[in-house]
C-alpha positions, -999 to 999 in steps of 0.1 A, spaced: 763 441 393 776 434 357 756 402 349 717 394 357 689 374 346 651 379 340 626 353 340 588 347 340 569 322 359 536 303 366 506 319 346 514 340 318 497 377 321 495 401 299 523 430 309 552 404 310 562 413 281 565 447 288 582 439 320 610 421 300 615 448 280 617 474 304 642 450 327 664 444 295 661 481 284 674 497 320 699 469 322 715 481 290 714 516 301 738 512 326 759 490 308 748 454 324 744 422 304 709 402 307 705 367 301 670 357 295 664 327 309 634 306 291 603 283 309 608 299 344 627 279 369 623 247 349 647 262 322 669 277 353 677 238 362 680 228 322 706 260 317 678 275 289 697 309 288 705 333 261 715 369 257 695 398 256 701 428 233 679 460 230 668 444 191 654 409 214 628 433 230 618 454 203 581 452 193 568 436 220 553 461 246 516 453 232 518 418 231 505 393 257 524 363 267 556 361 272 585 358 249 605 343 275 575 309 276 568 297 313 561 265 327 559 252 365 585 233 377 584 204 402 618 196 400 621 232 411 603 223 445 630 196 454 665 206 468 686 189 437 664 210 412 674 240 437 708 234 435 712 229 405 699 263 398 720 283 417 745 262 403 737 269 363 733 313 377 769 306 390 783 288 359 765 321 339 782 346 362 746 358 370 748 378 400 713 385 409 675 376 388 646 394 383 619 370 384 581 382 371 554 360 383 526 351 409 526 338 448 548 303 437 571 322 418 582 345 446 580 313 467 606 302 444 622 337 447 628 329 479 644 301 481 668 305 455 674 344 481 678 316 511 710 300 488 726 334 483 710 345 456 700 382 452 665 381 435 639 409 429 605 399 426 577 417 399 540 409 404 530 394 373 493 372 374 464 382 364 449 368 398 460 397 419 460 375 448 499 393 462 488 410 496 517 435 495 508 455 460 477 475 452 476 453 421 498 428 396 505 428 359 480 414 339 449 421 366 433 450 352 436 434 311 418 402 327 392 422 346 384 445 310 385 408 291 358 399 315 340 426 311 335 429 276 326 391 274 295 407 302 287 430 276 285 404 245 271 379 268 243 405 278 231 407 247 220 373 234 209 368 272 182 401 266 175 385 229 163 357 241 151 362 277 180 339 299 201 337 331 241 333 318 265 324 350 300 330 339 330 316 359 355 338 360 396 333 373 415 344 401 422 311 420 412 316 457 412 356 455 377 372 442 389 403 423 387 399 390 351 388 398 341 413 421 359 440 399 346 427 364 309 420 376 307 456 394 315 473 365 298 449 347 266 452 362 264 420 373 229 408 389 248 388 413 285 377 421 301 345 440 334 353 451 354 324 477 358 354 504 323 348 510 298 323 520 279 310 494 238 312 496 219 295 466 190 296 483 191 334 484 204 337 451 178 322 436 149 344 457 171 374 441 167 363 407 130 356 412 125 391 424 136 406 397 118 384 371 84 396 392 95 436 385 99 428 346 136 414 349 142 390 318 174 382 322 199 382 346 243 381 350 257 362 377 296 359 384 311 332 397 348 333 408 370 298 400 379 294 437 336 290 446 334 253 459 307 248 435 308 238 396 292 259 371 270 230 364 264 223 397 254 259 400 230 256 375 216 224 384 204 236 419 192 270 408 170 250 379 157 233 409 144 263 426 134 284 396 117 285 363 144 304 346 161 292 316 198 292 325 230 290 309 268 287 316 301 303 301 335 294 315 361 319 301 391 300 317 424 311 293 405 335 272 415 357 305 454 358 304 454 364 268 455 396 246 471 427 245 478 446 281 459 478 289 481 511 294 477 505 332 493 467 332 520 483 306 526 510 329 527 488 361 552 466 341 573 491 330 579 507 362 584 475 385 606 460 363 627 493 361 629 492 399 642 459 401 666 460 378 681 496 396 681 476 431 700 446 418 724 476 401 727 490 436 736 456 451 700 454 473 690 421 489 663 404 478 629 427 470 598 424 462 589 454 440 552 466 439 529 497 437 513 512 465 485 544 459 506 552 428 540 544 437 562 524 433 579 508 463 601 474 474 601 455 504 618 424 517 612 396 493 605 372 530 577 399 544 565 399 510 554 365 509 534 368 541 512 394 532 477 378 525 452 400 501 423 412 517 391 413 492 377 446 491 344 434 508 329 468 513 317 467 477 290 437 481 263 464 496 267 483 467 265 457 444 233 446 460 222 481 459 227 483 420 217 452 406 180 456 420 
């Protein structure tokens, strides 16, 4: 291929960045053009492209965001917005698009694959909710964002003797909570992959208020079917604790990526960018015990991600 595109999608994470400048950087390397193409899929339909030299990427490996913005796109979802994708890639003389982003972006991935387009996907949410790779871009700065808002939060909750639930995000997949409140030390965690029990929850925290336990962590992931208030409302109910609650909500996609999202980043983005050069179909690129791998963007898709359940005992073990 002579001619490809890059863009990111859904959520911002931190690592995108570094993704598009990898992806722009290998492209130029073996003498390809890039178009960046800006707000995801919704600026695929409006034609929101411009070229990509190695001076458009320079300086942005530690920042978070993206520089190409990202948006969801209904229009996107509808087979007019659809065609008139593939329509504005064809019109570019885009041959194939690497596209960075979470579950709906490959979604979208895919159905621009099923038109004829060649498209390789890069895991890039900070959920790390993609079955078929170990982890995505932008996990691993979300889980150390949590954990030094634990730390802070630990503090004024030892000052002055209180119980601080903190909701955490992730959608429907547990990891950044499980993840961020193990190494956290977390007196508790609520993660969507299992039930939820306030009635033990609050027999826990009790327990360890009788052995000289003034104040207590508890995790809550987003995808819980409970509020935080809620939460709080119904553990007030069955203790004497005083309780407070701390959403972190966007605080969690921000800031500077770790070495390990950078890395992660780096060498997907690479990947795709050397399949779409060998003429591949459609990929999803991810990273398996250290490696770096692809797979058929359609398989992909199907993978659901299994929460690494065998850590609760030890959680329960350590926060006595």
């Amino acid at each position: 291929m002579k001619r490809i595109g890059i863009l990111t999608s859904g959520g911002d994470a931190p690592g995108m960045n570094a993704a598009i400048r990898a992806a722009v950087r290998t492209a130029l390397y073996y003498d390809m053009e890039i178009i960046g193409i800006e707000k995801g899929y919704e600026g695929l339909i409006e034609g929101s492209f411009k070229g990509m030299d190695l001076a458009s990427v320079g300086d942005i490996l530690h920042r978070g965001g993206t520089i190409l913005k990202t948006a969801r796109s209904e229009r996107f979802k509808t087979e007019e917005g659809q065609r008139i994708a593939v329509s504005n890639l064809e019109k570019c003389g885009i041959e194939g698009l690497v596209v960075c982003g979470g579950d709906g972006s490959y979604r979208g991935a895919l159905d621009l694959a099923k038109r004829g387009v060649k498209v390789m996907g890069i895991p890039g949410t900070i959920d790390n909710d993609m079955g078929y790779t170990d982890y995505t871009i932008g996990y691993d700065t979300a889980v150390n964002t949590v954990l030094n808002a634990i730390s802070m939060i630990r503090d004024t909750n030892s000052s002055h003797e209180r119980t601080t639930i903190i909701e955490v995000m992730g959608r429907e997949c547990g990891d950044i909570g499980l993840y961020a409140g193990l190494t956290g030390g977390a007196d508790a965690i609520l993660i969507p992959e299992l039930p939820l029990d306030i009635d033990e929850l609050a027999s826990k925290l009790m327990e360890g208020m009788k052995r000289g336990k003034n104040h207590s962590i508890i995790i809550k992931a987003e995808g819980v079917d409970i509020s935080v208030e809620e939460l709080r409302k119904q553990l007030l109910e069955r203790t004497n604790l005083d309780i407070r609650t701390v959403v972190l909500a966007y605080l969690q996609r921000g800031g500077a990526p770790t070495a390990r999202d950078r890395m992660l980043a780096t060498l997907t983005a690479n990947r795709a960018v050397c399949l779409l050069r060998d003429d591949y179909e459609s990929q999803a690129v991810g990273m398996s015990r250290g490696e770096v791998f692809e797979m058929p963007l359609d398989e992909a898709v199907q993978i659901k991600r299994e929460a690494d359940l065998y850590l609760i005992p030890l959680i329960d073990m350590l926060s006595k």
